[in-house]
Structure formats: structure tokens, C-alpha cells
C-alpha positions in Angstrom: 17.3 -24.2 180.7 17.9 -23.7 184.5 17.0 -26.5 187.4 13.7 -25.2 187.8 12.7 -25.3 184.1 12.5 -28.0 181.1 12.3 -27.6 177.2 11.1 -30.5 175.2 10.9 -30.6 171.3 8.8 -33.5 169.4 9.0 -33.8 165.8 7.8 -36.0 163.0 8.6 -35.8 159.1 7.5 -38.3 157.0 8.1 -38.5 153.0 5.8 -41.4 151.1 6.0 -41.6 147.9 4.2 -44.2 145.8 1.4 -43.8 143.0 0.6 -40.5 145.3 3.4 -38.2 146.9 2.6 -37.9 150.7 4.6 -35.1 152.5 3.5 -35.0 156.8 5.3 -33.0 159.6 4.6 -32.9 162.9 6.1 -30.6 166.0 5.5 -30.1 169.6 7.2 -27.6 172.1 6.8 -28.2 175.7 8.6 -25.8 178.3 7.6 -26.0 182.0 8.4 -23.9 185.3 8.4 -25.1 188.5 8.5 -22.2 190.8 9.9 -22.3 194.6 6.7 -22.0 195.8 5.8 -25.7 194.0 3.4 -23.6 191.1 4.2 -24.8 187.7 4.0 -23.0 184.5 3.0 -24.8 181.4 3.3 -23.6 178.0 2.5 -26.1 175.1 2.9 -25.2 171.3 2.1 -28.2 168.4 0.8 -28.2 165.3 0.2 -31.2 162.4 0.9 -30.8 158.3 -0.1 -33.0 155.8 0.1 -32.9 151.9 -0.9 -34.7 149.3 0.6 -34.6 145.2 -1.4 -36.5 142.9 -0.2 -35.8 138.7 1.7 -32.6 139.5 -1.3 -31.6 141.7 -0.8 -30.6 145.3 -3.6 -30.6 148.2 -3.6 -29.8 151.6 -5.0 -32.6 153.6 -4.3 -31.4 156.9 -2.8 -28.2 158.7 -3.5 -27.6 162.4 -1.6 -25.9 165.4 -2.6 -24.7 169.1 -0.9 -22.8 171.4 -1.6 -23.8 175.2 -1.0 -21.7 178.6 -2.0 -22.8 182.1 -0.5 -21.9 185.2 -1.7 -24.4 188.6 -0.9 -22.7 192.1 -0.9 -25.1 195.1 -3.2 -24.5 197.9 -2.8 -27.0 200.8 -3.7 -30.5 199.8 -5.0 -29.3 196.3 -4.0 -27.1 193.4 -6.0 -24.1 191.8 -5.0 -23.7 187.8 -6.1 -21.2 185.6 -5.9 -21.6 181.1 -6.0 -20.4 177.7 -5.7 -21.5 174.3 -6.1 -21.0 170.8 -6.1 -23.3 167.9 -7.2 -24.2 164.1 -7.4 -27.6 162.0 -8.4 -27.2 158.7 -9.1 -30.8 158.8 -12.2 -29.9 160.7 -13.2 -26.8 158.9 -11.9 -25.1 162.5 -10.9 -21.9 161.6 -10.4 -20.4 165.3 -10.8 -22.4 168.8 -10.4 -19.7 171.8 -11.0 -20.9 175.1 -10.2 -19.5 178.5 -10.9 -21.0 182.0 -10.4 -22.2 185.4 -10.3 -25.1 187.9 -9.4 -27.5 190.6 -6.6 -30.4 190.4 -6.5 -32.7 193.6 -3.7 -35.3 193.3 -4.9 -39.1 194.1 -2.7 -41.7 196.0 -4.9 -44.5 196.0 -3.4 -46.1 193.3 -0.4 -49.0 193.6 0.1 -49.2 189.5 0.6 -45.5 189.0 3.4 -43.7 190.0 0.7 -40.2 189.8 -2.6 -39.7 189.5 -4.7 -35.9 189.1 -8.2 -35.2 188.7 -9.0 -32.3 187.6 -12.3 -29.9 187.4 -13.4 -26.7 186.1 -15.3 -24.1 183.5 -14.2 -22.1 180.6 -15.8 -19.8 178.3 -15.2 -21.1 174.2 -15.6 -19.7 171.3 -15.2 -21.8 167.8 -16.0 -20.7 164.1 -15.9 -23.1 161.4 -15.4 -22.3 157.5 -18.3 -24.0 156.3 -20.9 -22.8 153.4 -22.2 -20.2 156.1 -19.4 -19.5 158.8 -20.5 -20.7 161.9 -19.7 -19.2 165.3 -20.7 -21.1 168.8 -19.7 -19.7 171.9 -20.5 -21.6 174.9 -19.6 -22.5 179.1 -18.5 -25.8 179.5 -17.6 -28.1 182.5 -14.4 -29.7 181.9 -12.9 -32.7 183.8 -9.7 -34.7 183.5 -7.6 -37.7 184.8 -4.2 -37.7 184.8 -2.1 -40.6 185.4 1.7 -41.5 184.9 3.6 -44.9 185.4 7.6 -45.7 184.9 7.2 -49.0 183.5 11.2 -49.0 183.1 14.0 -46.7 184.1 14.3 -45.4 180.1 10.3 -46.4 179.3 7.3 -44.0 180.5 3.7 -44.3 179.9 1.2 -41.2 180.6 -2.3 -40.8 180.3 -4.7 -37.9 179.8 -8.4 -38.7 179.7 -11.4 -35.3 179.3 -15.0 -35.0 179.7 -16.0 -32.2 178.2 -19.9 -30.6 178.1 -22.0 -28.0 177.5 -23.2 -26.4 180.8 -26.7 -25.9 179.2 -27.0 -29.0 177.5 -25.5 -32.1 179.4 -26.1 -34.3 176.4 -23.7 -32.2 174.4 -20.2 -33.1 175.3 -16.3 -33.9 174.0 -14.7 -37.1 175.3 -10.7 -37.1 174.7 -8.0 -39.8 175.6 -4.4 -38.9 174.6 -1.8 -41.9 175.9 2.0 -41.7 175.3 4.8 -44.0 175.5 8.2 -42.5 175.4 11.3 -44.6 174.7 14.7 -42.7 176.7 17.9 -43.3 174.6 19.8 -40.7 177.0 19.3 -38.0 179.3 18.3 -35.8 176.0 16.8 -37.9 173.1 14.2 -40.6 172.5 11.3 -42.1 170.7 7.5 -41.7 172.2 4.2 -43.5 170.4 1.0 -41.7 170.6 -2.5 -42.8 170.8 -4.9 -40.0 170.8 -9.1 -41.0 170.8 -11.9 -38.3 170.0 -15.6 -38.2 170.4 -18.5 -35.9 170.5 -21.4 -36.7 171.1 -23.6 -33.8 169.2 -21.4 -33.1 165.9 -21.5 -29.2 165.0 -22.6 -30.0 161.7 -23.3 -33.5 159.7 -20.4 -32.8 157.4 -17.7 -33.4 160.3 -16.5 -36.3 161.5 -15.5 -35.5 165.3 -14.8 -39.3 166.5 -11.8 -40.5 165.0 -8.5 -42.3 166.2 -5.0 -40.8 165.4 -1.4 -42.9 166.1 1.8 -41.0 165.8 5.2 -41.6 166.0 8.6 -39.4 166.5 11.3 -38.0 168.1 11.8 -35.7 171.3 14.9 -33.4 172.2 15.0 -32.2 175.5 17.0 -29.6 176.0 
């Protein structure tokens, strides 16, 4: 990658192997843009397998992936951004998430902890279908709001924190709340460790089968490249 651009790879592969064989892989693929006129490109691409072998028997306990795209133009003291993605998780009986949108990012100085701070605002149109006994499609407009904030807590140690409020435009009481915090550990210029923390809730579950609120810690390796 040039000056202007960044690559980062995050993996995670476990093997566990004790009365039950426990097999889990985990990748992410980050690559920013920053053009000269300060707009950045974003493109995130990360997915999450788990299986499970019990007597000769394998099951898939979890397979997800998403693919993420958002561009954020600067205007003045604020930015403009525009987005899609797509996803699954089996783990959720999500068989398809599409999602496009649009919104506002101010950054925030305020703050003499964080080294940045964003708040971000906007719409998008969403579609999901789960694979449950009937398939279920929802489509719906959503308001969706975020915080961003950063801190170097040492020269090789970085903390960052993304917080969403998520909800239905037509129904106020129907909404997503998302926290996803990283730590990331520099050994050199190209390699390290990161721990992540990533906190789910909704509020009106699709159906009573799925468990929306749930807490997930992971652990791995990033390359950047």
C-alpha cells in the first residue's frame, strides 16, 4: 500500500479439543483511503466460523461474514458519508442483511481523555430475511447514530470505541443498541495483538426464538501491511 492508503488483516484460529472437538476462525480485512482532498474510503470485510465434533459427528455452531463500504466527504467543519453492506450469521437464523444509507459525522473536541471523538447521524433503508419455520422478510427506515472515540493509552497500546443507536423510524420503541471496544497491543510497525469486547441489544426481538442481547470477547492477531 501507498502513503495515502492502509491494509490491515485480523485473524483468529482456535483448536479445542476435550470430551468435544471445537474448531473456530475468525478474519477481518480493513483497507482505508485517504484522499488529497481529506475524504476517506473505507472498506471492511470479516466474517466468524465455528464447529463443533461430538462422536464422529460434526455441527456448525456459527458461520457469519459482512462486507462493509462507506465513503465520508468533508464539508467545512463537518463530514457527509454515505454506506452499504451486506451480511449473514447463521447463528441468528440471518440469512441476508442489506442495508444502504446516509449521514452526518461532526468531529468533537471537548474531550481532554480522548485523543478523537465523532458523532455520527443518519437513515438507511434495510432489508433482513431470516430462515425460520416461515422465512421472514422485514424491510424497514431506520435512524442510526454513533460515537466514536479513540485514546493512545501508550505509544504501542490503543484503545477505540464504537457505540450505535439504532431504531425504527416508525416505531421509536423498536431499536438496536451496539458497543464494539478494541484494545490493540503494537509489537512493531506491522504486527500485534488486539482484545475485543463487542455488546448487543434489541429491544423488540424479531422472533421469540432469537436471542439478540448477548456479549462476545475475542482475541487475535493483526498484520498490517
Amino acid at each position: 500500500t501507498n502513503d495515502n492508503s492502509s491494509l490491515e488483516l485480523q485473524f483468529d484460529l482456535d483448536f479445542i479439543n476435550t470430551t468435544k472437538k471445537n474448531t473456530e476462525f475468525t478474519y477481518a480485512t480493513r483497507y482505508n483511503y485517504l484522499f488529497e482532498n481529506e475524504a476517506v474510503f473505507l472498506g471492511v470485510f470479516k466474517g466468524e466460523y465455528f464447529q463443533q465434533e461430538t462422536d464422529g459427528i460434526k455441527q456448525d455452531l456459527e458461520n457469519k461474514g459482512m462486507l462493509h463500504l462507506r465513503y465520508t466527504h468533508p464539508v467545512k467543519s463537518f463530514y457527509v458519508e454515505g454506506f452499504i453492506q451486506n451480511e449473514f450469521d447463521d447463528f441468528r437464523s440471518l440469512e441476508n442483511r442489506q442495508l444502504f444509507g446516509g449521514g452526518v459525522r461532526f468531529p468533537l473536541t471537548s474531550s481532554s481523555f480522548f485523543d478523537s471523538m465523532f458523532l455520527g447521524s443518519g437513515v438507511m433503508y434495510e432489508k433482513e430475511v431470516y430462515k425460520l419455520d416461515n422465512n421472514l422478510e422485514i424491510t424497514e427506515l431506520k435512524s442510526t447514530n454513533y460515537l466514536t472515540l479513540s485514546k493512545a493509552i501508550k505509544n504501542n497500546i490503543s484503545l477505540s470505541t464504537t457505540m450505535y443507536y439504532q431504531f425504527n423510524t416508525s416505531k421509536v420503541k423498536d431499536y438496536r443498541l451496539l458497543a464494539i471496544s478494541t484494545i490493540n497491543f503494537d509489537i512493531s510497525d506491522r504486527v500485534g495483538f488486539f482484545v475485543r469486547i463487542d455488546l448487543r441489544e434489541q429491544a423488540i426481538p424479531v422472533d421469540n426464538s432469537l436471542d439478540y442481547n448477548y456479549a462476545e470477547v475475542s482475541l487475535g492477531m493483526e498484520l498490517n501491511l
